[in-house]
Backbone as CSV, one residue per row, in Angstrom:
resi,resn,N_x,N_y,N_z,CA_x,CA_y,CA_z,C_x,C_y,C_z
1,UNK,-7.046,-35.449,-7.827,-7.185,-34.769,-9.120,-6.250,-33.571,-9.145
2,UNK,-5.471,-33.706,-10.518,-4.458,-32.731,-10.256,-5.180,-31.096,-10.979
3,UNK,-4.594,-29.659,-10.124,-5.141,-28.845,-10.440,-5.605,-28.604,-12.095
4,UNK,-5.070,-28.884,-12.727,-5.182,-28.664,-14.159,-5.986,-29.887,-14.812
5,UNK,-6.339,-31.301,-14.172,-7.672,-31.759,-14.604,-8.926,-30.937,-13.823
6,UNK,-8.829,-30.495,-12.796,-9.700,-29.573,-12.242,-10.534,-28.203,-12.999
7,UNK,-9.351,-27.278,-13.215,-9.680,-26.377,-14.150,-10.567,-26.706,-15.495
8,UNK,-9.955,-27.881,-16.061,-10.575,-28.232,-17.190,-11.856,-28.788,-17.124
9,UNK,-12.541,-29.146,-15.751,-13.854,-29.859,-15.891,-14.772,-28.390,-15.692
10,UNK,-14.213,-26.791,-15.505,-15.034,-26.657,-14.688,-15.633,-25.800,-16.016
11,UNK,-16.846,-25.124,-16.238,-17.783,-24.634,-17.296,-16.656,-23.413,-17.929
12,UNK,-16.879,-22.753,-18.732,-16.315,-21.520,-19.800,-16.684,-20.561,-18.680
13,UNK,-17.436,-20.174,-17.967,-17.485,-18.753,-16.486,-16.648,-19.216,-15.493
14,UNK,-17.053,-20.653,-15.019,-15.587,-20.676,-13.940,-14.559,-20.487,-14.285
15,UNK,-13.977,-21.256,-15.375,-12.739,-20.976,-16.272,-12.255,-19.117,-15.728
16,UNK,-13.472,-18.373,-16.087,-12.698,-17.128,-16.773,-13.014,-16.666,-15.024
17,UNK,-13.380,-17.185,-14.270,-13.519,-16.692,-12.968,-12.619,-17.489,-12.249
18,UNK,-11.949,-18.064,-12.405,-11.137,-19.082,-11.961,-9.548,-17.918,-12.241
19,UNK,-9.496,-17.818,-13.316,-8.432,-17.197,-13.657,-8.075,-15.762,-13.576
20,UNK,-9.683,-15.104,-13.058,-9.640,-13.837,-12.611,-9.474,-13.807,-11.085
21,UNK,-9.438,-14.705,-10.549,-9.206,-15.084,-9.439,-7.653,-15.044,-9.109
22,UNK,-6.357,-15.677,-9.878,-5.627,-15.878,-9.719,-5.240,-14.437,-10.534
23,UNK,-5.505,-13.808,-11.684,-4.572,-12.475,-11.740,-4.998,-11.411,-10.462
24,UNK,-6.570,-11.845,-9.749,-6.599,-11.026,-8.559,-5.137,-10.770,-7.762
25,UNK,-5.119,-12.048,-7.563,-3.868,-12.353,-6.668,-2.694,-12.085,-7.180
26,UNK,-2.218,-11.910,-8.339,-0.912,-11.812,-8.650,-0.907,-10.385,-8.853
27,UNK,-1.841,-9.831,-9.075,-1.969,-8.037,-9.132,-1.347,-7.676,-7.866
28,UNK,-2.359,-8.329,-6.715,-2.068,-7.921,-5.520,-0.469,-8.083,-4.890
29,UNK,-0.131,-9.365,-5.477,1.423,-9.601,-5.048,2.378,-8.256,-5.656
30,UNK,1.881,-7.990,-7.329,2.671,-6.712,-7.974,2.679,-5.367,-7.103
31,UNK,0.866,-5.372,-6.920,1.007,-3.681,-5.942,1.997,-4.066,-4.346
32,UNK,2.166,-5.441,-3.511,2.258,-5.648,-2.164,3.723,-5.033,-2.728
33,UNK,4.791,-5.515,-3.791,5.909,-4.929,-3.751,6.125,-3.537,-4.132
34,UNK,5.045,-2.917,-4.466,5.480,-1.394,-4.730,5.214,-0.818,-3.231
35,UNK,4.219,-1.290,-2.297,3.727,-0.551,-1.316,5.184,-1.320,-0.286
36,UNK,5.342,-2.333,-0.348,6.921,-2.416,0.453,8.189,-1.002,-0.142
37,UNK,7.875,-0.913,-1.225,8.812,-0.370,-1.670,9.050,1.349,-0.915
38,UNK,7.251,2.035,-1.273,7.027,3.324,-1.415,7.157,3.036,0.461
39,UNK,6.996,2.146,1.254,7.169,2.843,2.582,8.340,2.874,3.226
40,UNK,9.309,1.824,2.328,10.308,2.223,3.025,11.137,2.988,2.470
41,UNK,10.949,3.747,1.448,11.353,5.171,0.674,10.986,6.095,1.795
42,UNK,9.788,6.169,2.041,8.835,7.245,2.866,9.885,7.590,4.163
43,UNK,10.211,6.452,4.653,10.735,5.960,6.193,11.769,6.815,6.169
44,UNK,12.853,6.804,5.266,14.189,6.882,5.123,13.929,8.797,5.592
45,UNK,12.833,9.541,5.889,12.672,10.972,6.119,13.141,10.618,7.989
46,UNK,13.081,9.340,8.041,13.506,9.665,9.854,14.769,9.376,10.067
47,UNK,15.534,9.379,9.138,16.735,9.238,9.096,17.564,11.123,8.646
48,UNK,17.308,11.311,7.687,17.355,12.693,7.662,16.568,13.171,6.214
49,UNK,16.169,14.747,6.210,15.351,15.299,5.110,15.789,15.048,3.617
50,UNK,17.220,14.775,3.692,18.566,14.539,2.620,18.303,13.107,2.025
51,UNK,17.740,12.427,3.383,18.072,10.814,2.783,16.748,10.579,1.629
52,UNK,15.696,10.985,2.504,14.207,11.360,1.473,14.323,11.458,0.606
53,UNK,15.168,13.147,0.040,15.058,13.784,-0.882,15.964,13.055,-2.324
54,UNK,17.007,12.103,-1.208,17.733,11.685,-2.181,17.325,10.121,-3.076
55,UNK,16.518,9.741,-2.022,15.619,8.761,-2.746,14.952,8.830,-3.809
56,UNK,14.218,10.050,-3.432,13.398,10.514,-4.688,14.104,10.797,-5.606
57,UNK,15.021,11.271,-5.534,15.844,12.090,-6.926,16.278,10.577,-7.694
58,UNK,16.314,9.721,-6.963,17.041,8.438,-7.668,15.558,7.878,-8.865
59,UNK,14.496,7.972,-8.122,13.370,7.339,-8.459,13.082,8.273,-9.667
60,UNK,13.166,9.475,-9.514,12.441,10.322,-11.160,13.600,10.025,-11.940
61,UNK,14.604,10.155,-11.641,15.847,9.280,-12.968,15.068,9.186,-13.994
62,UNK,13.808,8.150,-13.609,13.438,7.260,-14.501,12.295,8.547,-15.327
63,UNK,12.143,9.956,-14.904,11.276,10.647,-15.125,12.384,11.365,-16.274
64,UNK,13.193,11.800,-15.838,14.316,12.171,-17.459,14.251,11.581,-18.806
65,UNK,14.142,10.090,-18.504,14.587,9.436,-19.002,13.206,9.361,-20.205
66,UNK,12.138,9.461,-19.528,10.736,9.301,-19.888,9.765,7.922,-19.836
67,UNK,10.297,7.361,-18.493,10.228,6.184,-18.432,9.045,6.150,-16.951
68,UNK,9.388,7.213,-16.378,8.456,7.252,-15.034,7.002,6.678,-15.119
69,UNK,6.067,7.650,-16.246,4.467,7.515,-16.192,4.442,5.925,-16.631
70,UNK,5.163,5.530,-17.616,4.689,4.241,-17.918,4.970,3.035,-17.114
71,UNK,6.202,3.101,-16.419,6.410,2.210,-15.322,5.311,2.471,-14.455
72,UNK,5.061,3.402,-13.735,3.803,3.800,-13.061,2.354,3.165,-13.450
73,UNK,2.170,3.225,-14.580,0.873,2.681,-15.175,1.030,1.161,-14.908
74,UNK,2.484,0.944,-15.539,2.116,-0.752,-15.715,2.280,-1.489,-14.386
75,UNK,3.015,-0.825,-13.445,3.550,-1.677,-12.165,2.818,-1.093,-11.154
76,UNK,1.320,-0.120,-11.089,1.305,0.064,-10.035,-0.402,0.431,-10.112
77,UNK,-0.940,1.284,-11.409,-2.085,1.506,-11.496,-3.135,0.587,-12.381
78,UNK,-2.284,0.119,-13.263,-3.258,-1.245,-13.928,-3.342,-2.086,-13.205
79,UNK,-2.252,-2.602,-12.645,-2.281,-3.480,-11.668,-3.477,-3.413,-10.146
80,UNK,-3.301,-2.201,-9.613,-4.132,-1.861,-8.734,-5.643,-1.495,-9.491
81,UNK,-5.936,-1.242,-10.343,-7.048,-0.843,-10.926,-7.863,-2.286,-10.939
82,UNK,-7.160,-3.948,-11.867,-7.892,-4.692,-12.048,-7.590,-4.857,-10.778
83,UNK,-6.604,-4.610,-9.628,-7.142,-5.570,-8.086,-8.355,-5.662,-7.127
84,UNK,-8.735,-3.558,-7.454,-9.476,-3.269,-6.871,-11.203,-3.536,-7.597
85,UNK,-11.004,-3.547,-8.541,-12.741,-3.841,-9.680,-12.945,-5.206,-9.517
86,UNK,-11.756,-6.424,-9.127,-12.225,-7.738,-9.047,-12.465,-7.638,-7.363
87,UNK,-11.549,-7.026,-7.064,-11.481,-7.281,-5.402,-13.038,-6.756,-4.956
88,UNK,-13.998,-5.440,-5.797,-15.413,-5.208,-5.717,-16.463,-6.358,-5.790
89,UNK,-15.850,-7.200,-7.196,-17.062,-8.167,-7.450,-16.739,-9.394,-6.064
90,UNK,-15.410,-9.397,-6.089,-15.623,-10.398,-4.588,-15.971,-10.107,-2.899
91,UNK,-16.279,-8.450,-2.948,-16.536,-7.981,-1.719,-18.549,-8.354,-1.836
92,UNK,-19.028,-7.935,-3.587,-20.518,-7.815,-3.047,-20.661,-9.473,-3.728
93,UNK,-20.302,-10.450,-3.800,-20.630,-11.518,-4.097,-20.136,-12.356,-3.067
94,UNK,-19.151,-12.244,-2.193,-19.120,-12.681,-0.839,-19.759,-13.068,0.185
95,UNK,-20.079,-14.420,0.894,-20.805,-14.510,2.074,-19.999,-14.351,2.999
96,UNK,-19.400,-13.761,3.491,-18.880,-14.554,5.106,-20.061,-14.953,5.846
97,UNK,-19.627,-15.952,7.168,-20.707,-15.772,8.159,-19.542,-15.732,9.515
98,UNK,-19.243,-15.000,9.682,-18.399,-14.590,10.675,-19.140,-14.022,12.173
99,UNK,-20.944,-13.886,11.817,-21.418,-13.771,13.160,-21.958,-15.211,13.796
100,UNK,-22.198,-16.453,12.642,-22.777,-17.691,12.764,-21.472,-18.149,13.046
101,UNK,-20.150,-18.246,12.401,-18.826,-18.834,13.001,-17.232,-17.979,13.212
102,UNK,-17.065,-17.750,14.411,-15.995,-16.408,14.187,-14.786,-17.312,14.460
103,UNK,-14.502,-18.194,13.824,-13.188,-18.554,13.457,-12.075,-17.680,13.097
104,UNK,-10.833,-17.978,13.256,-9.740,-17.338,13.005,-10.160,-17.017,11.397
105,UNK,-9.699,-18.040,10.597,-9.635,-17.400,9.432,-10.668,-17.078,8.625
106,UNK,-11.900,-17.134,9.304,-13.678,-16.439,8.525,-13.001,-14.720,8.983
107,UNK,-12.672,-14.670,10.105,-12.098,-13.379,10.841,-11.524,-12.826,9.802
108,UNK,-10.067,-13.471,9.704,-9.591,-13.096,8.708,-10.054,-12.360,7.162
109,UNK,-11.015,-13.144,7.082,-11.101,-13.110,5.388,-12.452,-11.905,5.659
110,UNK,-13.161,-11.816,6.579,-13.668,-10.093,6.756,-12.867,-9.068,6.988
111,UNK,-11.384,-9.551,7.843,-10.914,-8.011,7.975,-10.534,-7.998,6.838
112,UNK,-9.953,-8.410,5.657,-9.455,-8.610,4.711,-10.452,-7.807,3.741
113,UNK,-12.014,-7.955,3.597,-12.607,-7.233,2.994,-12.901,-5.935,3.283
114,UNK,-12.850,-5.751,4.942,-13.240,-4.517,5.228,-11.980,-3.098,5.081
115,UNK,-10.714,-3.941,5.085,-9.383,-3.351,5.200,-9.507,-3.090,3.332
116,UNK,-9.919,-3.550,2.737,-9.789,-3.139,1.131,-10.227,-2.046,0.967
117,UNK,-11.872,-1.966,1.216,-12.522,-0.721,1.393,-11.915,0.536,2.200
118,UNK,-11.568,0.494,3.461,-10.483,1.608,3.667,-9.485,1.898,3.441
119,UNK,-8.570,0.924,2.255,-7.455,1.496,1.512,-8.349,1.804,0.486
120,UNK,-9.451,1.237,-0.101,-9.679,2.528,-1.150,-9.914,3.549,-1.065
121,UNK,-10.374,3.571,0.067,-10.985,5.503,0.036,-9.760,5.682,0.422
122,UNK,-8.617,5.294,1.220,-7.338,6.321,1.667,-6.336,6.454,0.825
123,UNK,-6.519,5.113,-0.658,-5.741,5.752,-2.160,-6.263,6.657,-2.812
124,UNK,-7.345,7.041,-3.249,-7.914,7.671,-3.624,-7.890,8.901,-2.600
125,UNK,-7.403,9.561,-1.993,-7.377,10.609,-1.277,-5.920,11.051,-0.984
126,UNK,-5.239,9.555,-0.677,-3.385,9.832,-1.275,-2.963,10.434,-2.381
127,UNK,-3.365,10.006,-3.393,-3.578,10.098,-4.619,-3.906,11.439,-5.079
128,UNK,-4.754,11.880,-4.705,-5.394,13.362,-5.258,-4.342,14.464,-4.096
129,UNK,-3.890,13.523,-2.743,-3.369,14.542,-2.042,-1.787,14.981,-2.675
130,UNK,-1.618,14.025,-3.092,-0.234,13.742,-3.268,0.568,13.900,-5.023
131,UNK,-0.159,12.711,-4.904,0.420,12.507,-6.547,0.270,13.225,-7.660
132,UNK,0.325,13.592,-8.828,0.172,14.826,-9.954,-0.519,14.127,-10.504
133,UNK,-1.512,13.348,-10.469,-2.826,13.058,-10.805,-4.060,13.736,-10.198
134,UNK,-3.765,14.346,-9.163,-4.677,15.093,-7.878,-4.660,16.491,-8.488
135,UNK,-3.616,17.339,-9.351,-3.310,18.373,-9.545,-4.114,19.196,-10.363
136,UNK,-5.490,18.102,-11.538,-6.456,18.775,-11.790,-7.764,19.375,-11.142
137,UNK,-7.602,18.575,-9.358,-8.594,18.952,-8.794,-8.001,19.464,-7.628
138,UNK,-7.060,20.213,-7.351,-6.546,20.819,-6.570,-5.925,20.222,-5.553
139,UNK,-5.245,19.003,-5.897,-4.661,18.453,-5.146,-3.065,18.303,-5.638
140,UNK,-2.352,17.337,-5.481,-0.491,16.908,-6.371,-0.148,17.807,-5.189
141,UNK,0.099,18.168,-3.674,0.593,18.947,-3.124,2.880,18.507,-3.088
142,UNK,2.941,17.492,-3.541,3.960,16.675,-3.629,4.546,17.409,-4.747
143,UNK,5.975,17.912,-4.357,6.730,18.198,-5.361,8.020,17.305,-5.545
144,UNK,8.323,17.077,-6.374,9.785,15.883,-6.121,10.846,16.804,-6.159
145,UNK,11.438,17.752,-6.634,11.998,18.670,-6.563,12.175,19.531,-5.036
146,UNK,11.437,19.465,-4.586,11.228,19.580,-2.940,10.633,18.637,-2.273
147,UNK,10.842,17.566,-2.316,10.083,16.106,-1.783,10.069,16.323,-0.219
148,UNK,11.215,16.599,0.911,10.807,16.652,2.091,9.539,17.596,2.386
149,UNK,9.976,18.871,1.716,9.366,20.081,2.114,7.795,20.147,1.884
150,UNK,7.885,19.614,0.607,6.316,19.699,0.455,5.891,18.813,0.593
151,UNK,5.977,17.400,1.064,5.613,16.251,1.555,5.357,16.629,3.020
152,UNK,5.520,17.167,3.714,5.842,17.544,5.269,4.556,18.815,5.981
153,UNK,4.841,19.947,4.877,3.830,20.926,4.343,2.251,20.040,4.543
154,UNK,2.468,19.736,3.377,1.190,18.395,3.025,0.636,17.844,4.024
155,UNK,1.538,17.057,4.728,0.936,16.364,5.747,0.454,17.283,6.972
156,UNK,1.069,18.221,7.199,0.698,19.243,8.370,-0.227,19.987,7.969
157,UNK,-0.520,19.975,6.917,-1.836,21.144,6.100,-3.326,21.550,6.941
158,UNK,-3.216,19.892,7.520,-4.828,19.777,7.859,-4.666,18.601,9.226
159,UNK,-4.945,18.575,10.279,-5.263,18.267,11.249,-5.217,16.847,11.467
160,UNK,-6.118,16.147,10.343,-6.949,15.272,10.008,-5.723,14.571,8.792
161,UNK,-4.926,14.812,8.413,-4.463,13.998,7.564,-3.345,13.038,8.641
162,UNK,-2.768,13.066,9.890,-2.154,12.381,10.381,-3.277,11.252,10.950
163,UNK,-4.203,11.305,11.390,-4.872,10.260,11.287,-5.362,9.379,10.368
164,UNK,-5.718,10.053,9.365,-6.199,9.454,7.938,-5.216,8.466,8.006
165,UNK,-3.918,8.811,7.710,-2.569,8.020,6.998,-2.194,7.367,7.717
166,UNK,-2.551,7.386,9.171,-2.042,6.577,10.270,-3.545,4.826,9.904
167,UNK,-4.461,5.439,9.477,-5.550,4.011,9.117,-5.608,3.852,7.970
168,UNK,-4.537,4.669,6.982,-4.577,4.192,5.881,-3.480,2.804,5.892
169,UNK,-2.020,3.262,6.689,-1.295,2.614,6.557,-1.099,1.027,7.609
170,UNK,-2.085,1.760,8.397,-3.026,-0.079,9.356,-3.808,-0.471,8.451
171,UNK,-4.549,-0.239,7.778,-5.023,-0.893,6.799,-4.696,-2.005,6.031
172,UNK,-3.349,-1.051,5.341,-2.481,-1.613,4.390,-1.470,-2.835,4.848
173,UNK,-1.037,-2.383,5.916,-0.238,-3.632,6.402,-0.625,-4.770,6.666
174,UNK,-2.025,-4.734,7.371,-2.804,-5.869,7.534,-3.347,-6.747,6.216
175,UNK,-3.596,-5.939,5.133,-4.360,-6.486,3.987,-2.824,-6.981,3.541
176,UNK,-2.177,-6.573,3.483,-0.795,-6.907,2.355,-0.215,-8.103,3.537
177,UNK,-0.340,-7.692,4.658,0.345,-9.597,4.858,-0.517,-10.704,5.009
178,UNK,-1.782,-10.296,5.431,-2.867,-11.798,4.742,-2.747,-11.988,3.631
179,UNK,-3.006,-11.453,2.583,-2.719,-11.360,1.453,-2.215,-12.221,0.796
180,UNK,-0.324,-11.716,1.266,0.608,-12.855,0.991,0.572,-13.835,1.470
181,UNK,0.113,-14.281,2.282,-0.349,-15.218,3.343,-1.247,-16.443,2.961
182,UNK,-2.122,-15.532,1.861,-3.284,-16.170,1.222,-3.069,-16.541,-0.263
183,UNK,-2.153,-15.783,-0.866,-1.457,-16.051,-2.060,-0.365,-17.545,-2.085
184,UNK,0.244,-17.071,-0.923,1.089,-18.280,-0.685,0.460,-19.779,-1.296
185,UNK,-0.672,-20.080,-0.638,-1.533,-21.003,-0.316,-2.464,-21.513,-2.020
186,UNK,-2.591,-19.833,-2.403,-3.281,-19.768,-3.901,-2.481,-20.745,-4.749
187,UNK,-1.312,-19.990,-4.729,-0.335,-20.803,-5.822,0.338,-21.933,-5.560
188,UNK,-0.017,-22.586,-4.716,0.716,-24.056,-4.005,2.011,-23.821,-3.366
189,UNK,2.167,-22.634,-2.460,3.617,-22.429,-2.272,3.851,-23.502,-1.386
190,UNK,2.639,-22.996,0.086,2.530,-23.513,0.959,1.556,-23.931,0.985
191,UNK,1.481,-25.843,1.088,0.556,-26.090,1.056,-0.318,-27.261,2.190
192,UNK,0.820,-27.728,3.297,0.511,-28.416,4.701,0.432,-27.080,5.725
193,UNK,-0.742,-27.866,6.489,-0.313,-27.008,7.732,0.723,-26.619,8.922
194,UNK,1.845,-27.058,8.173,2.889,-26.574,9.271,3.698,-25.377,8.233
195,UNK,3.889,-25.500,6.823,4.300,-24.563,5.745,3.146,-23.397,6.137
196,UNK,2.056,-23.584,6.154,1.176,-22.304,6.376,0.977,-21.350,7.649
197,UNK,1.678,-22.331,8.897,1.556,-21.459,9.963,3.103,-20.923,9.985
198,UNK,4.421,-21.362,9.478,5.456,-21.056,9.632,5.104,-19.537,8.508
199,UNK,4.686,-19.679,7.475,4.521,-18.690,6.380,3.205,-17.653,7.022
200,UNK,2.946,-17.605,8.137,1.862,-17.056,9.286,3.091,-16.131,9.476
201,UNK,3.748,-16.830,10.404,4.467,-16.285,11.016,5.296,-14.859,10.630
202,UNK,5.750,-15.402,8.979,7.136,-14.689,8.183,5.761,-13.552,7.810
203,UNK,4.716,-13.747,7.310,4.013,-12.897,6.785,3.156,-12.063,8.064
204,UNK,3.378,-12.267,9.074,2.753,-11.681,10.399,3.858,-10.415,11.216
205,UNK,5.142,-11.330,10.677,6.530,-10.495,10.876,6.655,-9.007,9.789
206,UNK,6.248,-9.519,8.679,6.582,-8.584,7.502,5.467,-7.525,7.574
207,UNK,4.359,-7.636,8.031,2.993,-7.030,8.449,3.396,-5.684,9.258
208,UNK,4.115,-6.283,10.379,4.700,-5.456,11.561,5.691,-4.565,11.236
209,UNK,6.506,-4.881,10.311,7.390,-4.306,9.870,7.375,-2.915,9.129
210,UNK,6.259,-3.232,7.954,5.276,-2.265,7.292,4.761,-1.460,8.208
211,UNK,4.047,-2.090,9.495,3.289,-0.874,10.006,4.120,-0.035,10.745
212,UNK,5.667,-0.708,11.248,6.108,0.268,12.357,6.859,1.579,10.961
213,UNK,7.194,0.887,9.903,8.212,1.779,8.845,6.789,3.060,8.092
214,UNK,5.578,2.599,8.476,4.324,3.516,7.507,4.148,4.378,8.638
215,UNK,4.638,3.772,9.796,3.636,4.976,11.106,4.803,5.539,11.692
216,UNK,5.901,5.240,10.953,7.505,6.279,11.169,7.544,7.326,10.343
217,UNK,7.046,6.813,9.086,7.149,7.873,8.248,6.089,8.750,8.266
218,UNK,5.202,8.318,8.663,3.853,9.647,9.127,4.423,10.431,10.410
219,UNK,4.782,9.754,11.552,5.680,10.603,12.259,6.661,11.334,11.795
220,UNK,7.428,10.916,10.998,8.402,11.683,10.379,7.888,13.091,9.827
221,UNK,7.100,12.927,8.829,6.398,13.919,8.014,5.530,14.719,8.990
222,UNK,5.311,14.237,10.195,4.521,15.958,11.295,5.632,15.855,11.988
223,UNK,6.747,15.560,12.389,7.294,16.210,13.034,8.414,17.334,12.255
224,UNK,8.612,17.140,10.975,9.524,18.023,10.301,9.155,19.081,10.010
225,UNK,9.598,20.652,10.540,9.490,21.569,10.946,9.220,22.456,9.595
226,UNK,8.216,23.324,9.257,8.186,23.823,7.746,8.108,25.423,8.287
227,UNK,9.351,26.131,8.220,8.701,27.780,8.839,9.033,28.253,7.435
228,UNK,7.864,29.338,7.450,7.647,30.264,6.629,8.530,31.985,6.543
229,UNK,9.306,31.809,6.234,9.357,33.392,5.777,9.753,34.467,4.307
230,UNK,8.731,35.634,4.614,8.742,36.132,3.329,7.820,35.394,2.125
231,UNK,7.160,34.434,2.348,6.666,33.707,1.307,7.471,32.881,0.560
232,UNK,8.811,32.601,1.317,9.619,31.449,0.884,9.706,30.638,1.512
233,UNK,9.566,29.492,1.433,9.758,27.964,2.528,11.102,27.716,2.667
234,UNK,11.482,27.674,4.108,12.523,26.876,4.510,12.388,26.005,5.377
235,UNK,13.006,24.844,5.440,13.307,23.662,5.944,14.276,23.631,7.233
236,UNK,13.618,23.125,8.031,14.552,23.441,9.582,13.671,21.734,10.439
237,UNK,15.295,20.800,10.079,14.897,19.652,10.759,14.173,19.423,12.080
238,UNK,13.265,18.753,12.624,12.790,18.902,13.869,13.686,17.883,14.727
239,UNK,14.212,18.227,15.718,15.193,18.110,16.459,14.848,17.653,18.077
240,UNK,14.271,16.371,18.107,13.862,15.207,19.263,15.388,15.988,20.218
241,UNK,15.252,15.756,21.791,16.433,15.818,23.062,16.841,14.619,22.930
242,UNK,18.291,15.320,22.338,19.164,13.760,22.209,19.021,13.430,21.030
243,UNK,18.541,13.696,19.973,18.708,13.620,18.675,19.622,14.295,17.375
244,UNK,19.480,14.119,16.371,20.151,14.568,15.646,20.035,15.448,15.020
């Protein structure tokens, strides 16, 4: 039975759960390319404070222009908004039985739920730390105009934020390459088991990749040096033996 006599037998709720199912997934594919995107922006600070800063300056372009908030809305917070409210109804309507069978992929599909829940609380705390959405409750510490400096500031503020970001961004890597992994499979990319373990593989590779470029750029951001004087910030690269 081909998918689309399928769909059609199934009642008017599966239908609309059927298909909330699949924009789950295609949300998630929209946010997986912004979060590829924003870490390896992030990364480019271990290269030098310049390369950062100059990233950013490329990215608000689109803030001149008056184009920033709404690209933002449509490619990153609607998108993440319906991922995370469907991704709720499928966390408390979920059985696993992963203590009755701990198979690889029952495994899977718990870390998968439990890794959602700790990127939400660690967006929601990015977010208020960072972004100028945070700035009514005393947070937006992120200036783009000084993107190394106060990105760096930020992260050194508090003790506790290099760990946070260090399980925010294990989190993330793990959820975003099952994910794709599992999307693959959604949309008929891959659909034998030798396409799904080779697409294991590429999406197990891309996983790794994310985490070493998210836990560079958190290194990056405590090791860059923020001294204070006079009540003016200056910037003084931190300088590894044998570095640059």
């Amino acid at each position: 039975m081909s998918s689309q006599n399928a769909t059609a037998a199934l009642s008017p709720r599966e239908k609309y759960y059927f298909l909330a199912r699949r924009l789950h997934s295609l949300t998630g594919l929209m946010f997986s390319g912004f979060v590829c995107f924003h870490l390896l922006v992030n990364s480019t600070v271990l290269v030098s404070g310049e390369s950062f800063q100059y990233c950013v300056e490329k990215i608000h372009t689109l803030e001149h222009m008056g184009l920033l908030v709404p690209v933002e809305m449509a490619t990153i917070f609607f998108p993440i908004a319906f991922h995370t409210l469907f991704g709720i109804v499928i966390l408390l309507t979920s059985e696993p039985n992963m203590t009755d069978y701990a198979y690889g992929g029952n495994i899977r599909y718990t870390m998968q739920r439990w890794s959602a829940v700790v990127i939400l609380v660690f967006l929601a705390l990015h977010i208020w730390h960072m972004h100028w959405l945070g700035k009514p409750f005393g947070g937006a510490k992120f200036d783009p105009e000084n993107a190394t400096t106060t990105a760096a500031a930020a992260m050194q503020s508090w003790s506790l934020w290099a760990p946070i970001y260090v399980l925010g961004v294990m989190a993330t890597a793990f959820h975003l390459a099952n994910g794709v992994w599992t999307a693959l499979i959604t949309w008929g990319v891959t659909i034998g088991p030798r396409s799904q373990k080779v697409s294991g593989y590429v999406c197990a590779g891309l996983g790794a990749f994310l985490l070493v470029a998210g836990l560079g750029a958190v290194r990056g951001f405590m090791t860059y040096s923020v001294a204070r004087d006079g009540g003016e910030t200056a910037i003084v690269e931190h300088v590894e033996d044998g570095g640059h």
